[in-house]
PyMOL Python script that loads the backbone (N, CA, C, O; Angstrom):
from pymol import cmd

cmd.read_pdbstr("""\
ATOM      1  N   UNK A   1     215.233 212.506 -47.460  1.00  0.00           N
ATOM      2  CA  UNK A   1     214.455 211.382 -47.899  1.00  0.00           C
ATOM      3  C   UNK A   1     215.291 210.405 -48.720  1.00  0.00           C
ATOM      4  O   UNK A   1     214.962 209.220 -48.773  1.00  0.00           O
ATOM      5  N   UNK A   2     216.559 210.954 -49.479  1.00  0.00           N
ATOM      6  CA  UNK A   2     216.826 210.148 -50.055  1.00  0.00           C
ATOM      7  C   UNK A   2     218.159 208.897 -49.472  1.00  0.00           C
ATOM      8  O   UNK A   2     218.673 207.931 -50.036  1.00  0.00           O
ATOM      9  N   UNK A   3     218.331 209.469 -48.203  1.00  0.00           N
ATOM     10  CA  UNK A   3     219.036 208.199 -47.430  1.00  0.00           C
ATOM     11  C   UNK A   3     218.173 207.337 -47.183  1.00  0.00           C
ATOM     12  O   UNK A   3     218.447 206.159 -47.416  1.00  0.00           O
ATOM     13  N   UNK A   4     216.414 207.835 -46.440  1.00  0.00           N
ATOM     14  CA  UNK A   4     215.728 206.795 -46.213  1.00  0.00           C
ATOM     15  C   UNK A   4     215.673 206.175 -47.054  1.00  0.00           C
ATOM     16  O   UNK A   4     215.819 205.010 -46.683  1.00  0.00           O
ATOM     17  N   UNK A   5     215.526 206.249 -48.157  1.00  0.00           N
ATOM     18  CA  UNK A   5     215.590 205.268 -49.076  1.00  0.00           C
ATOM     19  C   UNK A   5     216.499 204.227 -49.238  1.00  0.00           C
ATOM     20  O   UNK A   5     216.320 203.014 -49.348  1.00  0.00           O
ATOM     21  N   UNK A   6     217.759 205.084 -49.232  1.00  0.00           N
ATOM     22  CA  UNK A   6     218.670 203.653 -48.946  1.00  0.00           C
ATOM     23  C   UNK A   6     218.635 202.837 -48.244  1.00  0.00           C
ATOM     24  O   UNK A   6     218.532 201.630 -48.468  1.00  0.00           O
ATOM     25  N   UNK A   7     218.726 203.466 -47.152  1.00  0.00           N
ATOM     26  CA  UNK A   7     218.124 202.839 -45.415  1.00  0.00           C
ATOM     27  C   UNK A   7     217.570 201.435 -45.611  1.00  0.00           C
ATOM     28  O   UNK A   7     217.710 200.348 -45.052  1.00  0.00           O
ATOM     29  N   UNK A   8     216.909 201.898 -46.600  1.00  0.00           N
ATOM     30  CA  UNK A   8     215.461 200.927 -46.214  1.00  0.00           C
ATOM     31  C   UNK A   8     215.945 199.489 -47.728  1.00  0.00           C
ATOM     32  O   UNK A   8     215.678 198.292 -47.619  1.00  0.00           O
ATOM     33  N   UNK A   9     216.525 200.014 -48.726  1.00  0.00           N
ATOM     34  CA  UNK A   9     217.089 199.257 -49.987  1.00  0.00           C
ATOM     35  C   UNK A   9     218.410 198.567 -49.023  1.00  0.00           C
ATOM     36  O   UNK A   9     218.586 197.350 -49.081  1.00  0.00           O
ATOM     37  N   UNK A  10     218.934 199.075 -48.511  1.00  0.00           N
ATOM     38  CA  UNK A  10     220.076 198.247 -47.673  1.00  0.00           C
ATOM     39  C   UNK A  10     219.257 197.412 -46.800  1.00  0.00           C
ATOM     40  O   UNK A  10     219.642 196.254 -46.645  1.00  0.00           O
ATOM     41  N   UNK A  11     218.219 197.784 -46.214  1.00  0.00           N
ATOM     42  CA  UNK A  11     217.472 196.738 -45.089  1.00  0.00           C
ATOM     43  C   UNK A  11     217.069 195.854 -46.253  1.00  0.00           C
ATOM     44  O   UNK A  11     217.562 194.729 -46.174  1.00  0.00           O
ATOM     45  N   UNK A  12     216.299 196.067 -47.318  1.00  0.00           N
ATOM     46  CA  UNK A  12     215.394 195.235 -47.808  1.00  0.00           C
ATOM     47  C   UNK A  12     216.889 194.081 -48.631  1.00  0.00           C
ATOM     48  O   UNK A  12     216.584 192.941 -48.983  1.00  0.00           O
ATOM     49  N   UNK A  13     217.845 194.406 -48.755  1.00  0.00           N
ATOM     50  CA  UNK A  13     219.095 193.831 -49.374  1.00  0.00           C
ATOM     51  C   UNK A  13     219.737 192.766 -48.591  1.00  0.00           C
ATOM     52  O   UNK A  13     220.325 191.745 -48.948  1.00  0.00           O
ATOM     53  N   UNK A  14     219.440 193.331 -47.268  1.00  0.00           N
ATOM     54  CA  UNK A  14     220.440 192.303 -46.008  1.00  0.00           C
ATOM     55  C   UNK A  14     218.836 191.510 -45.773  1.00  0.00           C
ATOM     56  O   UNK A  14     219.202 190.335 -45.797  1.00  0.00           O
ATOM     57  N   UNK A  15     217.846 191.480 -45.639  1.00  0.00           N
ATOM     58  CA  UNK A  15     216.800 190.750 -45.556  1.00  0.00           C
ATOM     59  C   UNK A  15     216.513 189.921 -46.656  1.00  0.00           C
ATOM     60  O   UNK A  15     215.714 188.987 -46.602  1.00  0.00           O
ATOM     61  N   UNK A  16     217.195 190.272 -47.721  1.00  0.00           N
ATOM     62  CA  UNK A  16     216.971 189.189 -49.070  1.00  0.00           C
ATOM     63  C   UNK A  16     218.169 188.310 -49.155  1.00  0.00           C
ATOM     64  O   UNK A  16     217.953 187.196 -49.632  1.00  0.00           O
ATOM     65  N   UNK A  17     219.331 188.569 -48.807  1.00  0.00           N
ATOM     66  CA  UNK A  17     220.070 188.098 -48.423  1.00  0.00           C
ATOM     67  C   UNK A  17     220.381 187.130 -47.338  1.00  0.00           C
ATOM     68  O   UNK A  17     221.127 186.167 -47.518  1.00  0.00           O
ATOM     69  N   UNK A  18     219.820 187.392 -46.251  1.00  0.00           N
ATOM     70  CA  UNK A  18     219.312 186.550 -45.054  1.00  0.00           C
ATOM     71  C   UNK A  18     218.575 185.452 -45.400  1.00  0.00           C
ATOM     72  O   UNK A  18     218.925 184.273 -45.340  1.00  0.00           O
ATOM     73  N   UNK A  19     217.361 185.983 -45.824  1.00  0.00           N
ATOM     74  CA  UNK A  19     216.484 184.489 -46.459  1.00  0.00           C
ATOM     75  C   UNK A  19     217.369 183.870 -47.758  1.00  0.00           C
ATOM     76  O   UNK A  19     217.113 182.673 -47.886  1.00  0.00           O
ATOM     77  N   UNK A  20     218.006 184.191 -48.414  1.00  0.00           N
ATOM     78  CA  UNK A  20     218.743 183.734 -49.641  1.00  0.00           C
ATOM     79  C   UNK A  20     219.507 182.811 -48.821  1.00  0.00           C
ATOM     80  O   UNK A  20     219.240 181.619 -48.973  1.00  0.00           O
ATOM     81  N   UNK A  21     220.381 183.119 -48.006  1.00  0.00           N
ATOM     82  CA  UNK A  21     221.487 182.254 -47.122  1.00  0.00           C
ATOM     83  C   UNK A  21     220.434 181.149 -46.429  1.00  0.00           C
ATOM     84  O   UNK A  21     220.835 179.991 -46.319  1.00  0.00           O
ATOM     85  N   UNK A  22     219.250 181.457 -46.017  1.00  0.00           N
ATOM     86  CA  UNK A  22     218.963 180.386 -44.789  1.00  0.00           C
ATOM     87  C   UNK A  22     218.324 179.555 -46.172  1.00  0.00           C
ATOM     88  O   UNK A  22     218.679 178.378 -46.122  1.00  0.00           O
ATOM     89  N   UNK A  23     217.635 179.799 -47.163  1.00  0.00           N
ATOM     90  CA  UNK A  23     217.122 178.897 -48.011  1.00  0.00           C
ATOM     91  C   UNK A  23     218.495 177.756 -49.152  1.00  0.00           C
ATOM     92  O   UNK A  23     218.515 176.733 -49.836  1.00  0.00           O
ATOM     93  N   UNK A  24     219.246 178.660 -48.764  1.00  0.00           N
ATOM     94  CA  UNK A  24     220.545 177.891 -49.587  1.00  0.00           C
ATOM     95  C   UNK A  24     220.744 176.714 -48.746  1.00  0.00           C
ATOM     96  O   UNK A  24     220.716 175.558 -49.167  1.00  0.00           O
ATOM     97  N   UNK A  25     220.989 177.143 -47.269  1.00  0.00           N
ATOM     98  CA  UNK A  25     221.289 176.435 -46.148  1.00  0.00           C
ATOM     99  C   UNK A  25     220.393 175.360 -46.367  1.00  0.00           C
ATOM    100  O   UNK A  25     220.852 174.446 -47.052  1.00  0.00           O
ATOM    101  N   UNK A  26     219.422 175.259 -46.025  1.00  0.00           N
ATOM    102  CA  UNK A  26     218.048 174.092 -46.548  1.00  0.00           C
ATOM    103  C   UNK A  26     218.233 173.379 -47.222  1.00  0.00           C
ATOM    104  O   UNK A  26     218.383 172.174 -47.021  1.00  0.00           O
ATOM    105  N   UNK A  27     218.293 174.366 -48.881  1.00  0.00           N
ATOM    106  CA  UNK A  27     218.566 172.901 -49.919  1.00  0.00           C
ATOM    107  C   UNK A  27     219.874 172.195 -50.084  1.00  0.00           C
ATOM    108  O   UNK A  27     219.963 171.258 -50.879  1.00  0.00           O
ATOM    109  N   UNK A  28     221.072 172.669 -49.247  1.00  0.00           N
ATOM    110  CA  UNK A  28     222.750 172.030 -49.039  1.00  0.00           C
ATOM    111  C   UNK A  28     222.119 170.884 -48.182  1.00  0.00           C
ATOM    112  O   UNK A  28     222.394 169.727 -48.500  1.00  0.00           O
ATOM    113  N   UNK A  29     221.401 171.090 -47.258  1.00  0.00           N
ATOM    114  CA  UNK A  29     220.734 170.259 -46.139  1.00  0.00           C
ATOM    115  C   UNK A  29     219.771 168.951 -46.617  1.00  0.00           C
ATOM    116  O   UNK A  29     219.705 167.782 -46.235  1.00  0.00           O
ATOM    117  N   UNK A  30     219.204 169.576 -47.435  1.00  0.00           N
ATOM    118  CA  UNK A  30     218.164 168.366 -48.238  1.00  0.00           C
ATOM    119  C   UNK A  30     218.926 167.736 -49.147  1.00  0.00           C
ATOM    120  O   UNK A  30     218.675 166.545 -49.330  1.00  0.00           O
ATOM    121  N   UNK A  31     219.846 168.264 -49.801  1.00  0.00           N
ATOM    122  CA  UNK A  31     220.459 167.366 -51.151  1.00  0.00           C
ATOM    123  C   UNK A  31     221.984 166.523 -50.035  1.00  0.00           C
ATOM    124  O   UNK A  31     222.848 165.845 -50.593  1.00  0.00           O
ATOM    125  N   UNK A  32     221.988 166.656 -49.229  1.00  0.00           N
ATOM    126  CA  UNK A  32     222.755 166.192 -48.273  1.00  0.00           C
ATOM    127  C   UNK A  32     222.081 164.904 -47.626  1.00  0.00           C
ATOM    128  O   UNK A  32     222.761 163.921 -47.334  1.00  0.00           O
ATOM    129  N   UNK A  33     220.921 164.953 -47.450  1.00  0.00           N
ATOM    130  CA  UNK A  33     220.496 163.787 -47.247  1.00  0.00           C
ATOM    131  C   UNK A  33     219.532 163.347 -48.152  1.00  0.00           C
ATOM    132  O   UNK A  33     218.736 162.539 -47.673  1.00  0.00           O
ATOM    133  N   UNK A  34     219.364 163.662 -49.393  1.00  0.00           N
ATOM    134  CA  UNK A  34     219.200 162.859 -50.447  1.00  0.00           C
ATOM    135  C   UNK A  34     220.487 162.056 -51.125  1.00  0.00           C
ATOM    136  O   UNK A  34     220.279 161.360 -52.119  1.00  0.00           O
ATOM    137  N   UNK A  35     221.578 162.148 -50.666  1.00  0.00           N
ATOM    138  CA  UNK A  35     222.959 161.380 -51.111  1.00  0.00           C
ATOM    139  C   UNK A  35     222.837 160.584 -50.294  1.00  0.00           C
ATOM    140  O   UNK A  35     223.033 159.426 -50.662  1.00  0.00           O
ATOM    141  N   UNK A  36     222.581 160.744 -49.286  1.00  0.00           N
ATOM    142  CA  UNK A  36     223.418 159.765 -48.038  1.00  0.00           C
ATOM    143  C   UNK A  36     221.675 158.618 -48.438  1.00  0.00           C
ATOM    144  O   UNK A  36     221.949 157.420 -48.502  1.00  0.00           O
ATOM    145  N   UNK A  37     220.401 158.890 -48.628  1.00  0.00           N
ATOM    146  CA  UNK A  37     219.972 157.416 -49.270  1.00  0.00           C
ATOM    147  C   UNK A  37     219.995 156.995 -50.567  1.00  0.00           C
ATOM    148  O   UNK A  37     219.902 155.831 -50.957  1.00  0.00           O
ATOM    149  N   UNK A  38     220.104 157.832 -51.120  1.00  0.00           N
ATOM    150  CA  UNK A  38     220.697 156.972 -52.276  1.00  0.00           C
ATOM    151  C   UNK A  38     222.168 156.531 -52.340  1.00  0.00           C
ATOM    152  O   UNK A  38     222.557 155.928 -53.341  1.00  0.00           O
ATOM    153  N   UNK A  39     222.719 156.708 -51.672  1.00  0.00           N
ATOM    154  CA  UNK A  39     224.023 156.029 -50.942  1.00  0.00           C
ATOM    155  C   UNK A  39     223.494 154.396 -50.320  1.00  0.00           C
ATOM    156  O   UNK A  39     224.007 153.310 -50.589  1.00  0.00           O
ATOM    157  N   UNK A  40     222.406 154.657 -49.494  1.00  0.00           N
ATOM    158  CA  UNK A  40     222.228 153.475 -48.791  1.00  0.00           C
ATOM    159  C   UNK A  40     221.232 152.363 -49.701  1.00  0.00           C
ATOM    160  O   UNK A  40     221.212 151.138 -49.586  1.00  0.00           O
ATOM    161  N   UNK A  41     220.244 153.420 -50.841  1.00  0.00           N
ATOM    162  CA  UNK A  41     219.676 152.448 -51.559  1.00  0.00           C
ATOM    163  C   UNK A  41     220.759 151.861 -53.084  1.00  0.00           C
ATOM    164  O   UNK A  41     220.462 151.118 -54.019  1.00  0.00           O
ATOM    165  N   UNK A  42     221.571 152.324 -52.876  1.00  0.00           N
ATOM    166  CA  UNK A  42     222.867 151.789 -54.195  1.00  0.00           C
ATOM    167  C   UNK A  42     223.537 150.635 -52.973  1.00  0.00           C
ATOM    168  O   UNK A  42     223.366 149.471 -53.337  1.00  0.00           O
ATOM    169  N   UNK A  43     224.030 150.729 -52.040  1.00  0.00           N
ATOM    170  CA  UNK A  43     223.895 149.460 -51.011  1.00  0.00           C
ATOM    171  C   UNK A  43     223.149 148.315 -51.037  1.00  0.00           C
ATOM    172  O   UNK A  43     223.622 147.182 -51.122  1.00  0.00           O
ATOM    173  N   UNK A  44     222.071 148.574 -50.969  1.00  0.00           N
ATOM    174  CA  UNK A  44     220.527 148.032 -50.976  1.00  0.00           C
ATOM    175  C   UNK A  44     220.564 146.900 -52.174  1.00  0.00           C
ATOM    176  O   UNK A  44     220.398 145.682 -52.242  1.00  0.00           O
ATOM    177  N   UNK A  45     220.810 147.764 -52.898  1.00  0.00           N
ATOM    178  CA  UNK A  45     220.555 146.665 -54.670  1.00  0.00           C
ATOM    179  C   UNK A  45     221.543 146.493 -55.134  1.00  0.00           C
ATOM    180  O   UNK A  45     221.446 145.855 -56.183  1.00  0.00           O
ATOM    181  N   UNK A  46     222.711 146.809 -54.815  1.00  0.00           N
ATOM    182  CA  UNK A  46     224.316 145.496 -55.034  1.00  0.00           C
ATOM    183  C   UNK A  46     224.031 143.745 -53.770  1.00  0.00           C
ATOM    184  O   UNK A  46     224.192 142.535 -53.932  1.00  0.00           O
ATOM    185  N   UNK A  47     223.548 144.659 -52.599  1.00  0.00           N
ATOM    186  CA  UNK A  47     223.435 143.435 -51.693  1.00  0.00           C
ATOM    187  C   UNK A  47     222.343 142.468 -52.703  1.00  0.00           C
ATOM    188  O   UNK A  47     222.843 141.508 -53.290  1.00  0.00           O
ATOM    189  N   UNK A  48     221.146 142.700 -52.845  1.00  0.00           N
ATOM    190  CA  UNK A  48     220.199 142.322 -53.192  1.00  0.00           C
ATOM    191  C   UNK A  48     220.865 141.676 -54.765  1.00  0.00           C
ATOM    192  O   UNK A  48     220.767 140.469 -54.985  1.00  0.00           O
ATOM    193  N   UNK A  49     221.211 142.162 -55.297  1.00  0.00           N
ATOM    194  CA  UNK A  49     222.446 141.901 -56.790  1.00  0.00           C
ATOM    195  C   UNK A  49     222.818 140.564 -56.451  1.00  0.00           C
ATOM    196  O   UNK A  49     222.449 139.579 -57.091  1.00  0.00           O
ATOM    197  N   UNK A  50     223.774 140.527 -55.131  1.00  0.00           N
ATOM    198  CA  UNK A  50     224.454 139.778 -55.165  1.00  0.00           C
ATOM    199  C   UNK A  50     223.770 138.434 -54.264  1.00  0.00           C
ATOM    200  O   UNK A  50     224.303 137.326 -54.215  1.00  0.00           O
ATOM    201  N   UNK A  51     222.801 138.709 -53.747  1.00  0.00           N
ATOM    202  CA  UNK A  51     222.271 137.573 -53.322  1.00  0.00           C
ATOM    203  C   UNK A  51     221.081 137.089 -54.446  1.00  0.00           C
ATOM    204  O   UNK A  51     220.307 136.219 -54.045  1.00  0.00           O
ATOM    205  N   UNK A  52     220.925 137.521 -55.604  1.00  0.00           N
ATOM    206  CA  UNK A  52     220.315 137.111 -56.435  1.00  0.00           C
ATOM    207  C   UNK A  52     220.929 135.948 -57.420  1.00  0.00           C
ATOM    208  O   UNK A  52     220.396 134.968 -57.942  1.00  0.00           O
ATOM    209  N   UNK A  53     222.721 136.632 -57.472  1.00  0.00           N
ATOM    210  CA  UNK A  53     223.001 136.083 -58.271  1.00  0.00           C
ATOM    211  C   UNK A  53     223.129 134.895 -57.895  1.00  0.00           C
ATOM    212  O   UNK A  53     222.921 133.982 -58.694  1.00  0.00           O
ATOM    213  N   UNK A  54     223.589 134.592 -56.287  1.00  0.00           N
ATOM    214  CA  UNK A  54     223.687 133.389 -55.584  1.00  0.00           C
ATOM    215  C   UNK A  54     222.700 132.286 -55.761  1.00  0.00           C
ATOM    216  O   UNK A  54     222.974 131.092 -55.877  1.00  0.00           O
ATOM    217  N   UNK A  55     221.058 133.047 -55.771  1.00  0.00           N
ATOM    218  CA  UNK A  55     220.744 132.031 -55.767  1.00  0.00           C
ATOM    219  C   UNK A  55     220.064 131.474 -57.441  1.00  0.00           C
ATOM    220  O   UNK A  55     219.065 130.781 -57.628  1.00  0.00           O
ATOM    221  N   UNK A  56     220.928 132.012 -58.389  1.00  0.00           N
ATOM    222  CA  UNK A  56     220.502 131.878 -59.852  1.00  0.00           C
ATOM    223  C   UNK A  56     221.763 130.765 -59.648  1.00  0.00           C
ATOM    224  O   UNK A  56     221.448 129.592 -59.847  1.00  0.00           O
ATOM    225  N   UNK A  57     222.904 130.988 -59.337  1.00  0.00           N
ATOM    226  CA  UNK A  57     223.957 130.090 -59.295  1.00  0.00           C
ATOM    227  C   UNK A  57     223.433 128.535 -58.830  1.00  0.00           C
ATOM    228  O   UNK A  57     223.432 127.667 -59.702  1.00  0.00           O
ATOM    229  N   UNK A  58     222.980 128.181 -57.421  1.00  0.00           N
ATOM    230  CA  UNK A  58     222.085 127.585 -57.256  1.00  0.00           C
ATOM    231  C   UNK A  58     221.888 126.905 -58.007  1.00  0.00           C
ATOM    232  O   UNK A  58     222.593 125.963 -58.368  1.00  0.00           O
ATOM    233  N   UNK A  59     220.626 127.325 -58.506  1.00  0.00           N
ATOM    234  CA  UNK A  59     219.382 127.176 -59.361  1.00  0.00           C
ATOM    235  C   UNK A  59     220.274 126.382 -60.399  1.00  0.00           C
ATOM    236  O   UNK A  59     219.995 125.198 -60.586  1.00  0.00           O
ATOM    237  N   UNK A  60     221.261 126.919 -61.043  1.00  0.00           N
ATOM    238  CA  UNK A  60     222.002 126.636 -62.357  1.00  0.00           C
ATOM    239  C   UNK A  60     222.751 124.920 -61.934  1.00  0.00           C
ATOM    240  O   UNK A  60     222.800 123.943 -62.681  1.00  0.00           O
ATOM    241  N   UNK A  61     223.251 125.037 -60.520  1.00  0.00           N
ATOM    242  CA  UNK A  61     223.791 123.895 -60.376  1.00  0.00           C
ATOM    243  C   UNK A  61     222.808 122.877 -59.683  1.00  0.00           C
ATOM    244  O   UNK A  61     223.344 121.982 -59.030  1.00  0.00           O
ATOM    245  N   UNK A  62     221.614 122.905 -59.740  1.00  0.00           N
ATOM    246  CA  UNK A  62     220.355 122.222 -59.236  1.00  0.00           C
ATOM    247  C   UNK A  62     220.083 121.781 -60.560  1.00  0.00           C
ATOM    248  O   UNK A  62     219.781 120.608 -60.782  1.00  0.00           O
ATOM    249  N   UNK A  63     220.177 122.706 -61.523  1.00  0.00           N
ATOM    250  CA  UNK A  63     219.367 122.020 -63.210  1.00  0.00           C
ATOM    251  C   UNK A  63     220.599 121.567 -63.512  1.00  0.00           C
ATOM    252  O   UNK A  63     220.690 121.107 -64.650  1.00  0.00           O
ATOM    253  N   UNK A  64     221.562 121.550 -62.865  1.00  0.00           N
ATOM    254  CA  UNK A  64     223.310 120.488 -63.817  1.00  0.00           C
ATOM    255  C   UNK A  64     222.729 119.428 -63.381  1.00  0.00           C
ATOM    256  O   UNK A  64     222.225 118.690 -64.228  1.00  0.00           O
ATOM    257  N   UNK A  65     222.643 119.091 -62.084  1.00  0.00           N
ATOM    258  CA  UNK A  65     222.563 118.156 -61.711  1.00  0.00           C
ATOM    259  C   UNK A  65     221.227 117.238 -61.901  1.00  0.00           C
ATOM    260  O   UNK A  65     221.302 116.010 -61.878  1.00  0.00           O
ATOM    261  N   UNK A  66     220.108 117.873 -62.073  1.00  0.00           N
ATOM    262  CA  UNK A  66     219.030 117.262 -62.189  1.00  0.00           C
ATOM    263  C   UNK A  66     218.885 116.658 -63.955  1.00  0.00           C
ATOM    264  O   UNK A  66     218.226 115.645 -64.193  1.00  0.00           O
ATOM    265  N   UNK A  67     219.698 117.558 -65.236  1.00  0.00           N
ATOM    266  CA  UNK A  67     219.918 117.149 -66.076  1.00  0.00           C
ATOM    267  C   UNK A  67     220.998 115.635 -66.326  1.00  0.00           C
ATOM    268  O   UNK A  67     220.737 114.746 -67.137  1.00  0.00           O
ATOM    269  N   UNK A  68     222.094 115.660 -65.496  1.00  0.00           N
ATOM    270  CA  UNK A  68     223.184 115.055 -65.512  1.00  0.00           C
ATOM    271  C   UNK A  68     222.279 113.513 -64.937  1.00  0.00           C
ATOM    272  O   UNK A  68     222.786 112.422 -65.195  1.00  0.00           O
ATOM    273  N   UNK A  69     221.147 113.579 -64.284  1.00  0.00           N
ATOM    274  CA  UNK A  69     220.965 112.614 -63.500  1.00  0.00           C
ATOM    275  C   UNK A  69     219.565 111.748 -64.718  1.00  0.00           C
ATOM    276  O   UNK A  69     219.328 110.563 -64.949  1.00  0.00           O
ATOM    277  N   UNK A  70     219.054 112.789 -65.128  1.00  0.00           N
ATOM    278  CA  UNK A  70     218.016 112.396 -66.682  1.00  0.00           C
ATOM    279  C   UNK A  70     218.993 112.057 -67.448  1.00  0.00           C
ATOM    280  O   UNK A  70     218.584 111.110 -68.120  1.00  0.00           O
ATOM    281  N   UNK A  71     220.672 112.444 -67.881  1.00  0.00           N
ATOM    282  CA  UNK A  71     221.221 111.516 -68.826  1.00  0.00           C
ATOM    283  C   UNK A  71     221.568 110.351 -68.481  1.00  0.00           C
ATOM    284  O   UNK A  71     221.586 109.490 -69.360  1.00  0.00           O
ATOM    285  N   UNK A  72     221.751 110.176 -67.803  1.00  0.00           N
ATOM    286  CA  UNK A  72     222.362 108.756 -67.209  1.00  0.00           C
ATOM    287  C   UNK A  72     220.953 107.686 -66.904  1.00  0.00           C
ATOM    288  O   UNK A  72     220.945 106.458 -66.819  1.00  0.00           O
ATOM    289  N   UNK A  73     220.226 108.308 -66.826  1.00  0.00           N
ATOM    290  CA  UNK A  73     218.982 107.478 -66.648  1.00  0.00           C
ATOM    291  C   UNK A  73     218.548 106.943 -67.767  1.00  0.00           C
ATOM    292  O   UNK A  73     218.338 105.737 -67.903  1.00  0.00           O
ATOM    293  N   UNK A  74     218.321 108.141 -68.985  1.00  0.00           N
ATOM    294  CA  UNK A  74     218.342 108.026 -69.966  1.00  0.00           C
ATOM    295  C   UNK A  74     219.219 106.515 -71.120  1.00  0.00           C
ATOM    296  O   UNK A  74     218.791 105.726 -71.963  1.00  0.00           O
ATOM    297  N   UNK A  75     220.614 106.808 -70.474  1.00  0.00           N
ATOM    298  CA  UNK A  75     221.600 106.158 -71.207  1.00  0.00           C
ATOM    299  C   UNK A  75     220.922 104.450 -70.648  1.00  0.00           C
ATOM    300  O   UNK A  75     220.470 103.490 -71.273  1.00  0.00           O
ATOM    301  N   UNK A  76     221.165 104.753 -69.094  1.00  0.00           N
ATOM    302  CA  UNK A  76     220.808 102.989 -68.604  1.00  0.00           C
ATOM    303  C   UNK A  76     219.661 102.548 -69.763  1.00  0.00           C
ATOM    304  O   UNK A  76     219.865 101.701 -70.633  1.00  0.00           O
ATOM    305  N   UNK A  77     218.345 103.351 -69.572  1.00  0.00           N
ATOM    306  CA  UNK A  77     217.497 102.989 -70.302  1.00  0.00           C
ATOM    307  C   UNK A  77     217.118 102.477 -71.838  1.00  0.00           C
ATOM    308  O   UNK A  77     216.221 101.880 -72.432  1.00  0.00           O
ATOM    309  N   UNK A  78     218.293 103.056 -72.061  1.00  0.00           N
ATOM    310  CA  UNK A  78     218.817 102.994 -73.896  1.00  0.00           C
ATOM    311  C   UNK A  78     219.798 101.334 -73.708  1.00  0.00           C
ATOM    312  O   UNK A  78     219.602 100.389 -74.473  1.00  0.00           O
ATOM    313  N   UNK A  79     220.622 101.301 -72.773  1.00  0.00           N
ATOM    314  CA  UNK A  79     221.266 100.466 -72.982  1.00  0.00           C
ATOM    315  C   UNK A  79     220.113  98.981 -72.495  1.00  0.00           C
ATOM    316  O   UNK A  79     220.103  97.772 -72.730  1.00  0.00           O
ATOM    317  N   UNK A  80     219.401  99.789 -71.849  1.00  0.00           N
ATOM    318  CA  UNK A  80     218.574  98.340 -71.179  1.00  0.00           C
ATOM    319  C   UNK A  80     217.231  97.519 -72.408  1.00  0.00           C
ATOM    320  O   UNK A  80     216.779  96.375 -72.456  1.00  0.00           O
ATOM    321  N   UNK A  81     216.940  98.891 -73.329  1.00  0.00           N
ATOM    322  CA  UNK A  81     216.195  98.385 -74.730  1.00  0.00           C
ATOM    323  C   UNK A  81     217.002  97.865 -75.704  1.00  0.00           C
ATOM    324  O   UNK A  81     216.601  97.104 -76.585  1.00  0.00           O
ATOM    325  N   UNK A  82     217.971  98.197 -75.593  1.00  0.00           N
ATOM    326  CA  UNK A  82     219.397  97.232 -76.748  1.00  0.00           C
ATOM    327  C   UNK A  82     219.597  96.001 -76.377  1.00  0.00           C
ATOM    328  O   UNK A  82     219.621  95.151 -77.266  1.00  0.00           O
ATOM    329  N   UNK A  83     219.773  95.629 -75.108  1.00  0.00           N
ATOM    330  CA  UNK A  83     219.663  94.296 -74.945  1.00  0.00           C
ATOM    331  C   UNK A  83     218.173  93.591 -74.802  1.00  0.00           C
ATOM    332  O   UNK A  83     218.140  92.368 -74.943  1.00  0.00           O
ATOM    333  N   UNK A  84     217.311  94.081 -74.612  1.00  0.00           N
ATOM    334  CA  UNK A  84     216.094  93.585 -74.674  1.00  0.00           C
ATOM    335  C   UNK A  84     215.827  92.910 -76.392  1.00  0.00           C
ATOM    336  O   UNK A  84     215.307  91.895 -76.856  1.00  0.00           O
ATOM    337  N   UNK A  85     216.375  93.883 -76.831  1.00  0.00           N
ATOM    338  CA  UNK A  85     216.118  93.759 -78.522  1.00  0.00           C
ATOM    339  C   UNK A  85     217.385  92.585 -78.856  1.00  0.00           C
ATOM    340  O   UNK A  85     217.009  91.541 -79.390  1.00  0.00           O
ATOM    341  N   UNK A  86     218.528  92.706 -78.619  1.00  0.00           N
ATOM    342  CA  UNK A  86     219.372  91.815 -78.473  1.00  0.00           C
ATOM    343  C   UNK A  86     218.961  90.243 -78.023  1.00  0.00           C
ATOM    344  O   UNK A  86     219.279  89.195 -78.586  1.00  0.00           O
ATOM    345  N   UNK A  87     218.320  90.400 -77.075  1.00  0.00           N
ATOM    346  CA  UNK A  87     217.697  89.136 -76.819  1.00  0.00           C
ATOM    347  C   UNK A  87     216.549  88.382 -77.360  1.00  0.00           C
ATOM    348  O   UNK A  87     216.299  87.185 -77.220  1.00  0.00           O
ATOM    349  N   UNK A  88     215.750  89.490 -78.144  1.00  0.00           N
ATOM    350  CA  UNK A  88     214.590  88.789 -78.843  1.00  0.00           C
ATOM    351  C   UNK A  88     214.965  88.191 -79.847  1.00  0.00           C
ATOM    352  O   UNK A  88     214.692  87.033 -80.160  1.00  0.00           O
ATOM    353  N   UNK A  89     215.671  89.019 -80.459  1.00  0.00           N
ATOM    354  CA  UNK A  89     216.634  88.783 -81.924  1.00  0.00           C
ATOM    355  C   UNK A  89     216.734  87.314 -82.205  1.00  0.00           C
ATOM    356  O   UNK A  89     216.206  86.616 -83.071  1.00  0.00           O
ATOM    357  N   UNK A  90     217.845  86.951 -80.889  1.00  0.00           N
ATOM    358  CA  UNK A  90     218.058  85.986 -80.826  1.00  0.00           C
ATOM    359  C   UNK A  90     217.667  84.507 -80.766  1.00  0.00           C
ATOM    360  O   UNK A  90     218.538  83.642 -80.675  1.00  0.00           O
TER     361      UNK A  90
END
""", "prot")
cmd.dss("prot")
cmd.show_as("cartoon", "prot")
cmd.util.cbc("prot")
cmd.orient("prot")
């Protein structure tokens, strides 16, 4: 009786072992393709990064220009009440 016992502690050993290996196998398998998207979503949001920044860049040289175009409007307008006043003066 007391080999069966082993018998059966060696079966129950290579059967825990078996499922131990195929469940290892699984999660090498799952964390294997949990890299490869977060691989593709770290892709994802540099692209997205960088087309953001593009269009903040944009944006930045849309308000240069839309400011640059209120000073000068500005200035004519200043210079155009100086002579107005210039002329009443007179």
């Amino acid at each position: 009786m007391g080999q069966e016992l082993r018998a059966e502690m060696r079966q129950g050993e290579e059967k825990l072992r078996a499922e131990m290996a195929a469940g290892d196998e699984s999660l090498r398998a799952e964390i294997e393709q949990l890299r490869q998207e977060l691989a593709v979503s770290r892709q994802e949001s540099r692209a997205e990064h960088t087309e953001t920044r593009a269009m903040i860049k944009l944006s930045l040289g849309q308000l240069d220009q839309r400011l640059t175009a209120l000073e000068r409007a500005f200035s004519d307008l200043k210079l155009r009440v100086e002579a107005l006043e210039r002329a009443h003066a007179s």
